[in-house]
N, C-alpha and C positions, 0 to 999 in steps of 0.2 A: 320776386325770387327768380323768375323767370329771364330777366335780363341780366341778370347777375349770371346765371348758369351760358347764356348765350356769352357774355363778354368775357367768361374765361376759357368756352371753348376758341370762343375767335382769336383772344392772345395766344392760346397753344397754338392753334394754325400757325399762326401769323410769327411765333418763335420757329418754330419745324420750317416754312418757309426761311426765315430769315438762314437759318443753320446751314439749311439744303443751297441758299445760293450762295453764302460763303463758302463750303467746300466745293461746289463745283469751279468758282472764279478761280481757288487755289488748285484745283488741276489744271487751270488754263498756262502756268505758267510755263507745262515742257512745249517746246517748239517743235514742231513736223520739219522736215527739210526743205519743204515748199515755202513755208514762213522763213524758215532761216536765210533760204538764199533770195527770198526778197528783200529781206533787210539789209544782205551784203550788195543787192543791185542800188539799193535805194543809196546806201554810204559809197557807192563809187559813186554814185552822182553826184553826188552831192558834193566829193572832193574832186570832181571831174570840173562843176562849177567854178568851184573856191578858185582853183589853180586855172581855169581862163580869169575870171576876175582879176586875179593877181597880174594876170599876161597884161588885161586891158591897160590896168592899172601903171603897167611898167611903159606900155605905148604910149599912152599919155602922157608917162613923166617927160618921155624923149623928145614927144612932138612941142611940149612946153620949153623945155630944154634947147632947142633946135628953135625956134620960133623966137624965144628972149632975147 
């Protein structure tokens, strides 16, 4: 009887935890403004990339182009 009494306080624990980290994850969704504008540094890089890529991309067409 003894373990029966322990394994259903340890499932309520272990529910109350599971609860408690689900609503905390779903606060985590509002952004600070410190988060936000690293995401807006991280998407200018990232199109800062893209767009030499594309530059690289056009040089090389030339230098093939020019070389044929």
């Amino acid at each position: 009887m003894q373990k029966l009494t322990n394994n259903k306080i340890l499932n309520a624990l272990f529910a109350l935890l599971l609860a408690l980290s689900v609503g905390v994850l779903a606060g985590c969704e509002d952004q600070g403004p410190a988060e936000e504008a690293g995401e807006n540094i991280d998407e200018a890089m990232e199109d800062a990339a893209d767009e030499m890529e594309d530059a690289a991309d056009e040089v090389e067409e030339e230098i093939d182009d020019n070389n044929g």
